[in-house]
OpenMM code with the backbone's topology and positions (N, CA, C; nanometers):
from openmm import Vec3, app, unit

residues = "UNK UNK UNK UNK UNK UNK UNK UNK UNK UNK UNK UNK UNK UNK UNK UNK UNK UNK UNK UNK UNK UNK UNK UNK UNK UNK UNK UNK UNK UNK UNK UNK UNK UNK UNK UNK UNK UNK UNK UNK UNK UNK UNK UNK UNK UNK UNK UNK UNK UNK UNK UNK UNK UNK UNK UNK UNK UNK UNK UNK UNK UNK UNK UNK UNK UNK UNK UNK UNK UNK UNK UNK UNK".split()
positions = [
    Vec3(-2.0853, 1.4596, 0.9083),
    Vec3(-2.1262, 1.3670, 0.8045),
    Vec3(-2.0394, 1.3811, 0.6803),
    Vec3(-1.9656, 1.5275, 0.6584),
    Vec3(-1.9231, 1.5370, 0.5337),
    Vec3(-1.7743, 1.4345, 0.5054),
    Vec3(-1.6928, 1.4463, 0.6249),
    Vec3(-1.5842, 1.3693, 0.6743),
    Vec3(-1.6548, 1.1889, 0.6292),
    Vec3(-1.6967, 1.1582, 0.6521),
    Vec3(-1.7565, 1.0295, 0.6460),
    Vec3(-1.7616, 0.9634, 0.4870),
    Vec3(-1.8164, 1.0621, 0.3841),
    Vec3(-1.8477, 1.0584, 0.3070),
    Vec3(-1.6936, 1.1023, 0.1933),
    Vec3(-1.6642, 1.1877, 0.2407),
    Vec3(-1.5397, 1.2061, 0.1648),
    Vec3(-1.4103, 1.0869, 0.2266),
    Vec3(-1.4402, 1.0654, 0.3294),
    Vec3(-1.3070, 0.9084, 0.3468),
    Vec3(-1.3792, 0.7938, 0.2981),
    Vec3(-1.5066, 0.7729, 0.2463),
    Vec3(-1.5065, 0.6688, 0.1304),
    Vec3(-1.4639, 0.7168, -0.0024),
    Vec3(-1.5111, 0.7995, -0.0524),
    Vec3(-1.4818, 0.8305, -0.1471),
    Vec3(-1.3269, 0.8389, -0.1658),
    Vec3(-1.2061, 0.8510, -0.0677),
    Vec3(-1.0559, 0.8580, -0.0785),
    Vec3(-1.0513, 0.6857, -0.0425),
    Vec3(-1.1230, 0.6380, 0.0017),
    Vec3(-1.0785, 0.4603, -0.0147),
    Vec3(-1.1647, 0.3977, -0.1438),
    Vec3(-1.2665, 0.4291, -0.2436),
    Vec3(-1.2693, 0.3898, -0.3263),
    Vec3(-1.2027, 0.4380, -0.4367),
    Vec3(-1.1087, 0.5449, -0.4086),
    Vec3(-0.9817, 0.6004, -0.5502),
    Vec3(-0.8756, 0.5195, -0.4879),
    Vec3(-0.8614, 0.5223, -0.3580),
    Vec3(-0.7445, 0.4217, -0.3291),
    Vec3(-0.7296, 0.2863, -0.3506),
    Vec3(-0.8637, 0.2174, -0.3603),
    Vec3(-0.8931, 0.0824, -0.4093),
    Vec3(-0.8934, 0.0653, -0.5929),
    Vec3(-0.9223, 0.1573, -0.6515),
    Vec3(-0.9120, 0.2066, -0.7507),
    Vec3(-0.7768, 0.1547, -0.8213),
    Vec3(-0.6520, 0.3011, -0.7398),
    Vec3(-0.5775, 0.3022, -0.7995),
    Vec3(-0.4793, 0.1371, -0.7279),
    Vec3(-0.5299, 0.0951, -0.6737),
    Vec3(-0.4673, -0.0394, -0.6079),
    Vec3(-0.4862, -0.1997, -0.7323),
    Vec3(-0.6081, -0.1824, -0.7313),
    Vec3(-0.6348, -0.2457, -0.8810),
    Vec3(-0.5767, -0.2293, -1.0185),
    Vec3(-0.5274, -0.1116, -1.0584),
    Vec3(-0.4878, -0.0930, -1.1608),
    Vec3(-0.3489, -0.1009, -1.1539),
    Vec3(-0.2716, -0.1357, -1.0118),
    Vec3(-0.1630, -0.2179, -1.0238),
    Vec3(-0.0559, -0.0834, -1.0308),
    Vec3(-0.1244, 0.0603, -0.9887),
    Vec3(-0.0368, 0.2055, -0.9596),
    Vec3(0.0330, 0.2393, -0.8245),
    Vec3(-0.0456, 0.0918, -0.7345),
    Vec3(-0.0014, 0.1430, -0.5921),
    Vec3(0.1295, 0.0282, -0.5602),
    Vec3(0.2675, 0.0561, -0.5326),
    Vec3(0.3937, -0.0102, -0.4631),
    Vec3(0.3503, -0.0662, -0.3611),
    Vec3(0.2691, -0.0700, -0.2590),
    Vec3(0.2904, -0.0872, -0.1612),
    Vec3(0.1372, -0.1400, -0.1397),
    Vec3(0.0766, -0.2171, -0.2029),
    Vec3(-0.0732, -0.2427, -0.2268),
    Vec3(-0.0880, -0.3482, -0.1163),
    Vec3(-0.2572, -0.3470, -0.0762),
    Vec3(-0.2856, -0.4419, 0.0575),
    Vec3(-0.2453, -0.5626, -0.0017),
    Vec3(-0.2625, -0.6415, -0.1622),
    Vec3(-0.2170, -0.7300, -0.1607),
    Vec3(-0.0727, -0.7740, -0.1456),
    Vec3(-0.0084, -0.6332, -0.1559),
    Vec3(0.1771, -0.7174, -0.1486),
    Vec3(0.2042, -0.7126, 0.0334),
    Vec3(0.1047, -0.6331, 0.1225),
    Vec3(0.1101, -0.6494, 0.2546),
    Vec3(0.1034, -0.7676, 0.2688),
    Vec3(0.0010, -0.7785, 0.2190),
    Vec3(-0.0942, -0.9612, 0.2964),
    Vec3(0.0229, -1.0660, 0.2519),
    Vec3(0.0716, -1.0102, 0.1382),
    Vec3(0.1588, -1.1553, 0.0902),
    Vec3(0.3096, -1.1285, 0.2046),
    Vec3(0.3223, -1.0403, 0.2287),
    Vec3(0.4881, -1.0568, 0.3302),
    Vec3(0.4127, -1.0883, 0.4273),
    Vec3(0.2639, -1.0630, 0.4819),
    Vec3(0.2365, -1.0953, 0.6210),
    Vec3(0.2225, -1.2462, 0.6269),
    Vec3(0.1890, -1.3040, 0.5047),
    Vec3(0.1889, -1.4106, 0.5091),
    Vec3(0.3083, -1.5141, 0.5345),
    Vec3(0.3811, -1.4572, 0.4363),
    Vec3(0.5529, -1.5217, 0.5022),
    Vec3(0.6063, -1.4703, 0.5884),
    Vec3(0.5382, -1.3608, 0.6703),
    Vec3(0.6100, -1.3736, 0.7828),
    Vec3(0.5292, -1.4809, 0.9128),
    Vec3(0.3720, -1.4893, 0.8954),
    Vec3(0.3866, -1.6097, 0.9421),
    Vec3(0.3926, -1.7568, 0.9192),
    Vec3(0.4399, -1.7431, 0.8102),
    Vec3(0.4956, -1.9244, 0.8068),
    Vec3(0.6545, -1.9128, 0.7951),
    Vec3(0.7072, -1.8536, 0.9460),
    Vec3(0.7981, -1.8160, 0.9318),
    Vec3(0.9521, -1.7768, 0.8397),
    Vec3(0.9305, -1.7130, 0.7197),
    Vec3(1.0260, -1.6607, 0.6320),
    Vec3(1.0968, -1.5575, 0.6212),
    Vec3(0.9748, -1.4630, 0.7281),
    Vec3(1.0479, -1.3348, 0.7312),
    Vec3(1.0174, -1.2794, 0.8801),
    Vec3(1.0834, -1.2238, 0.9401),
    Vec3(1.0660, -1.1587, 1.0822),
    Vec3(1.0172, -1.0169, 1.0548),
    Vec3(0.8788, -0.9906, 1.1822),
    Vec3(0.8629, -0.8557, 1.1749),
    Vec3(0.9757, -0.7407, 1.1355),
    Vec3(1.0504, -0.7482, 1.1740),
    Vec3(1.1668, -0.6083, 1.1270),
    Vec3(1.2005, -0.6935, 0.9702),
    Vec3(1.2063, -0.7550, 0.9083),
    Vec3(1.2232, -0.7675, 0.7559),
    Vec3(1.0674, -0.7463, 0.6862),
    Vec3(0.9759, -0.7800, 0.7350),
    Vec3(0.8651, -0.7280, 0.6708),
    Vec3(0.8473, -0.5424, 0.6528),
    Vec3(0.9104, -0.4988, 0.7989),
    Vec3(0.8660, -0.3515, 0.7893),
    Vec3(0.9665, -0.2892, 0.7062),
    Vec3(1.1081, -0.3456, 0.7121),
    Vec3(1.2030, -0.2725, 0.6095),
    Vec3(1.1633, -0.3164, 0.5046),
    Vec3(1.0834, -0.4007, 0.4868),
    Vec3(1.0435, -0.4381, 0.2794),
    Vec3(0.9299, -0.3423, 0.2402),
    Vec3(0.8310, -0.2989, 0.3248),
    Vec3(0.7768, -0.1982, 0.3250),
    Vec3(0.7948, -0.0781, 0.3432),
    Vec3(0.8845, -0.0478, 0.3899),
    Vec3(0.9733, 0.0872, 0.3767),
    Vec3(1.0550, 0.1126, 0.2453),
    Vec3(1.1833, 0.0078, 0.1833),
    Vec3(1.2055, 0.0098, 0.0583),
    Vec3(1.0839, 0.0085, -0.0574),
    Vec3(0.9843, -0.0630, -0.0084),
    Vec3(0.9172, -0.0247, -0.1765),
    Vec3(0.8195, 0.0908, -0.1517),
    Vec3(0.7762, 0.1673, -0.0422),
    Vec3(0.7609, 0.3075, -0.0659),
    Vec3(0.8616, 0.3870, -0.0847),
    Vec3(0.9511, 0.3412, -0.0625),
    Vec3(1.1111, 0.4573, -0.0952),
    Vec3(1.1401, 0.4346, -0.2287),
    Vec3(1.1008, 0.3126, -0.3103),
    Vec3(1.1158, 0.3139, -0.4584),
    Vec3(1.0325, 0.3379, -0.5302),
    Vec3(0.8878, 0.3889, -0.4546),
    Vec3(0.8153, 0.4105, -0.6218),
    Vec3(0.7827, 0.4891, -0.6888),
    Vec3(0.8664, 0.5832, -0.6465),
    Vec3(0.8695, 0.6862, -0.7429),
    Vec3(0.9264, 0.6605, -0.8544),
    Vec3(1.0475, 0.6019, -0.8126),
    Vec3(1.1508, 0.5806, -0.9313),
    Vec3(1.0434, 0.4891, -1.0408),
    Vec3(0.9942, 0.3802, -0.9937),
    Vec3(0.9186, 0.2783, -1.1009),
    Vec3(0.7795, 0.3275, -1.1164),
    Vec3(0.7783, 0.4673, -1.1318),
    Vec3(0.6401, 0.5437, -1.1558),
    Vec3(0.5242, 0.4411, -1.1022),
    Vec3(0.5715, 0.4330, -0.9587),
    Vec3(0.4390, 0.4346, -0.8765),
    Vec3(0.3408, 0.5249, -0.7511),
    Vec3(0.3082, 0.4830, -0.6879),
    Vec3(0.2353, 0.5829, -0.5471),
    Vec3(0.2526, 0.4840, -0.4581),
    Vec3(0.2488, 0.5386, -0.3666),
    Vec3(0.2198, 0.4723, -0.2310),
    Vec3(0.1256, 0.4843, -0.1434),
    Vec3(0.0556, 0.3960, -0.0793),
    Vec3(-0.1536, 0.3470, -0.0551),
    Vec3(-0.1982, 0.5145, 0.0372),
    Vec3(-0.0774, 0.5882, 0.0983),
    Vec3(-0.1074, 0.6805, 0.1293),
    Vec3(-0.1585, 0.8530, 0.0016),
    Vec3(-0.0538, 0.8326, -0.0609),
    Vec3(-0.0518, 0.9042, -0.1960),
    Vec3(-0.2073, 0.8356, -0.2777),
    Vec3(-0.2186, 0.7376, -0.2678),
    Vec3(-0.3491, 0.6938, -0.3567),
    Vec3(-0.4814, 0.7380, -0.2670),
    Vec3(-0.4527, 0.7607, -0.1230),
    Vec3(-0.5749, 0.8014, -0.0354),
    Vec3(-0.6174, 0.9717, -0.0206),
    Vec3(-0.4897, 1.0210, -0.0525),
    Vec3(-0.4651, 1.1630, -0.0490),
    Vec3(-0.5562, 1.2131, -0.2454),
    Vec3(-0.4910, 1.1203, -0.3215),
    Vec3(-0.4965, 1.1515, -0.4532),
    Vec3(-0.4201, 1.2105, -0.5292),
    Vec3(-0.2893, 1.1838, -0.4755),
    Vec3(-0.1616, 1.2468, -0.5340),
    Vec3(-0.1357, 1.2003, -0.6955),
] * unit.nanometer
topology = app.Topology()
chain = topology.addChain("A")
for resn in residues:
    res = topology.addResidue(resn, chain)
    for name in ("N", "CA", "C"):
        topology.addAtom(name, app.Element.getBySymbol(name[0]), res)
């Protein structure tokens, strides 16, 4: 039960810090490439390398990435 209770509690700091616009790599900037990738703009392998570059940059633009916001880094 304790597991249960502590992985909400790491998805409501992760939703948290997703809102306050700290997370690079936030479900909303997913949803938006998933979206152009299906109205065809971008192909699976350009969606996953755009998601790979902006966890590889956010450190630099003092951000986290949705894993770092679940951990509580």
């Amino acid at each position: 039960m304790g597991d249960y209770f502590k992985h909400q509690d790491r998805m409501k700091q992760q939703r948290e810090a997703e809102d306050s616009g700290r997370v690079a790599d936030s479900l909303d900037v997913r949803v938006a490439l998933l979206e152009r990738m299906h109205a065809g703009e971008l192909t699976l392998a350009e969606v996953q390398a755009e998601v790979k570059r902006l966890k590889r940059n956010a450190k630099a633009k003092g951000q986290i990435t949705r894993n770092q916001a679940y951990l509580g880094r």
